[in-house]
N, C-alpha and C positions, 0 to 999 in steps of 0.2 A: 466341892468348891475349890478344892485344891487345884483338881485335874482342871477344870475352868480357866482362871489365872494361868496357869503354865499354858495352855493353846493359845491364850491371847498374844501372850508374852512373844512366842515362839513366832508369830504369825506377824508381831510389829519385828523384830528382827529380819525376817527374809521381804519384806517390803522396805526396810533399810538398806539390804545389798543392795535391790535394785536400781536405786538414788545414786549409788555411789560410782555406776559406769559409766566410761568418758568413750571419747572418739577422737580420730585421727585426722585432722584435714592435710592436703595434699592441694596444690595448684600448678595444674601445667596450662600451655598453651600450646594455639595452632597460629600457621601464618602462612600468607600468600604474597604473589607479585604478579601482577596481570602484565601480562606483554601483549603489543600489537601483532594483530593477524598476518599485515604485510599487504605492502601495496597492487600483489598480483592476485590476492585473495580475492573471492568469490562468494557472494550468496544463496542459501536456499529462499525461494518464495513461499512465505507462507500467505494463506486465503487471506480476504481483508477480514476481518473484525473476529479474525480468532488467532488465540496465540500459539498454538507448534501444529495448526494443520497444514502439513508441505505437499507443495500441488507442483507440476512442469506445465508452464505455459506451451501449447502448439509450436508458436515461434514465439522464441522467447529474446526478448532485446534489454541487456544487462551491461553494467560496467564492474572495473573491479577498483580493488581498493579498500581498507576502512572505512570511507564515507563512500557510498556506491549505490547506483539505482540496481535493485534485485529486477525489474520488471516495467518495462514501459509498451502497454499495448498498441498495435499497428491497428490503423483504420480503414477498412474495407467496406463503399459504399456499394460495389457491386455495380451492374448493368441498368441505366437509369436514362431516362429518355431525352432527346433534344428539344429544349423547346426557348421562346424568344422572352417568355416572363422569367424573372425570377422565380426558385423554390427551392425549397428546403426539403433534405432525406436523411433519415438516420441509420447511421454505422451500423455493419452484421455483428453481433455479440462474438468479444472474443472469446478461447476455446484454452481448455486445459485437461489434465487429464491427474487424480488422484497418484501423489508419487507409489504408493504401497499397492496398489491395485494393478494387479496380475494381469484382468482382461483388457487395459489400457482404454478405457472408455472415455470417449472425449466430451466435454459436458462444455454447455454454456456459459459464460462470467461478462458481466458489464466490463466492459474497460476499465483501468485502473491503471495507478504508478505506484510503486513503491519503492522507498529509501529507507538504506538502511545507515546508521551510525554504530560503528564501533571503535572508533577513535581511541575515548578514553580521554578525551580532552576536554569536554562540557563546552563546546563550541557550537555554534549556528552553523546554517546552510542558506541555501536558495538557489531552488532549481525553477529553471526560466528553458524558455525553447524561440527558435527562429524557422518560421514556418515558408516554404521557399513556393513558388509558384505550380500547379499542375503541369506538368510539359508530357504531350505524348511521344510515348517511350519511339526511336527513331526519327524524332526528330518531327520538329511541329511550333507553329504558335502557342506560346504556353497562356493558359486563361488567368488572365491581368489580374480581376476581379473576385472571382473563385474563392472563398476560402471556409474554415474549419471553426467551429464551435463549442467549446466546451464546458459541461453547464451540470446542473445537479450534482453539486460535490457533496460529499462524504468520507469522511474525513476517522480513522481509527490507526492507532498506536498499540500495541505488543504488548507496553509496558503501563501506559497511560489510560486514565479510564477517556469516554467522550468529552465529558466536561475537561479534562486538564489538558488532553488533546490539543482540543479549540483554544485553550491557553495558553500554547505555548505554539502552536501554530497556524499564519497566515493564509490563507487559500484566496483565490483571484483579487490581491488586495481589497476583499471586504464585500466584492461582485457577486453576484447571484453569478454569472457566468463569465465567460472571455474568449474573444475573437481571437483567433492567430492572424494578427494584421501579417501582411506579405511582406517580408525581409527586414522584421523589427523583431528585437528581443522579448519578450514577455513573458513579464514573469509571472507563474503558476502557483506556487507555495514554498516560504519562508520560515523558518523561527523566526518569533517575537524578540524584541529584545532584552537580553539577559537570560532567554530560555535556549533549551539546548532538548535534543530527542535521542542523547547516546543512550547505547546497549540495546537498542529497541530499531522496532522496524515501523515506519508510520506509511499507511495507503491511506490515497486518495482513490475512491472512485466516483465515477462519474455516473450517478444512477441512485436516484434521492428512495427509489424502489429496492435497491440491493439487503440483500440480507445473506448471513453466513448458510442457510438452507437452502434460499433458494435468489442464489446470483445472480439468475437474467428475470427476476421478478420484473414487471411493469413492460416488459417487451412488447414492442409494434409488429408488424407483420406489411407486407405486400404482395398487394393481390396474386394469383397463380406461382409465387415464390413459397419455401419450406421454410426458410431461413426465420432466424430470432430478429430483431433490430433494436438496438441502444436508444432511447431519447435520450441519453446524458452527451451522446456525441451528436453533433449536424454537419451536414455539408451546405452551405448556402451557394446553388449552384446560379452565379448570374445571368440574367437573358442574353445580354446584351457581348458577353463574350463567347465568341467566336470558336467551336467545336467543331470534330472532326467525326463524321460516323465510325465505329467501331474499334477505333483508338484505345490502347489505353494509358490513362493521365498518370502518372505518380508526380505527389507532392513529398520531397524529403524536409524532414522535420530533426533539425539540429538540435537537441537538447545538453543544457548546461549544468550540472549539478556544482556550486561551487564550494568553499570553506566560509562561514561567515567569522565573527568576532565572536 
């Protein structure tokens, strides 16, 4: 009974020490200061609706700057016939090729814009474009009438899911689609007001079919041609203006990216 008592005893004292160790706290800290890239800065394009997959547009058509378009696809309707009605044809799918990939494989992509913000100012945008008449290249009647179509948006952010995207911004003021009237500004996609899309890269493309696996989803095709074709772009080629056999038309297309409030 004795030996009993003494283990007890023994056994509440070292359950005692251990009550009685303390610890040490310590607080440090970290810190930063973000600086602008600089006005001659450049960006990489990534794909639309994914966030760091970086692709080289074929031709690629960018500006620089903190607020900057990474990518604005050129529209190639190709060899299309003459004729006295109105009709409409849609865009060759533009092309790109995976930046890390060796074999440099050029794949299809719907048309698309992208802008990017890195300011650092939580300020607005709006980018608008002035769409200038067809004129064949040496000189020609340019067609009056003639113009471009822009339709089946979709719309993704870097940073942003779909839903906050669409909240914070505007695409063909509120249009299913938008004409490029001939030598009138029109504007394509906005921030909302009091919304801002810095640090992030937001695409528009135009192809209600597009998806990050498979980019020229919903393509058209034309008879004895190989080529892909966009429904999200048209040409609306009019009867009634005046063509030249074997010409070819370019229409330049002035786009405006600006700083909003």
């Amino acid at each position: 009974m004795k030996k009993l008592v003494t283990g007890m005893l023994l056994t509440t004292a070292i359950l005692g020490a251990a009550f009685e160790a303390s610890a040490a706290t310590v607080e440090t800290q970290g810190d930063v200061i973000f600086k602008t890239q600089g006005d001659t800065s450049t960006g990489e394009v990534t794909k639309p609706e994914t966030e760091d997959e970086i692709i080289v547009p074929e031709i690629p058509n960018g500006s620089k700057g903190t607020l900057r378009v990474n990518h604005i696809s050129d529209y190639h309707f190709g060899e299309i016939e003459i004729k006295s009605d109105s009709y409409t044809v849609d865009a060759l799918m533009d092309r790109y090729v995976d930046k890390d990939d060796a074999t440099n494989t050029k794949k299809d992509i719907s048309h698309y814009i992208q802008v990017e913000d890195v300011r650092g100012e939580q300020k607005g945008w709006t980018l608008s474009v002035k769409a200038n008449p067809f004129t064949p290249e040496g000189g020609g009647k340019a067609l009056e009438q003639t113009y471009i179509e822009l339709t089946q948006a979709k719309l993704s952010n870097t940073r942003m899911s779909g839903t906050d995207i669409a909240g914070a911004v505007n695409v063909f003021d509120g249009a299913a689609s938008k004409n490029l009237t001939l030598g009138q500004s029109v504007e394509i996609m906005s921030t909302k007001a009091g919304k801002n899309t810095d640090s992030s890269k937001t695409s528009l493309v135009f192809n209600e079919s597009y998806t990050e696996a498979n980019p020229a989803a919903g393509a058209t095709s034309r008879e004895g041609e190989t080529g892909q074709y966009n429904p999200g772009v048209k040409l609306h080629a009019i009867g009634t203006d005046e063509k030249l056999v074997g010409k070819t038309y370019v229409a330049k297309l002035e786009w405006t990216l600006a700083d909003g409030i």
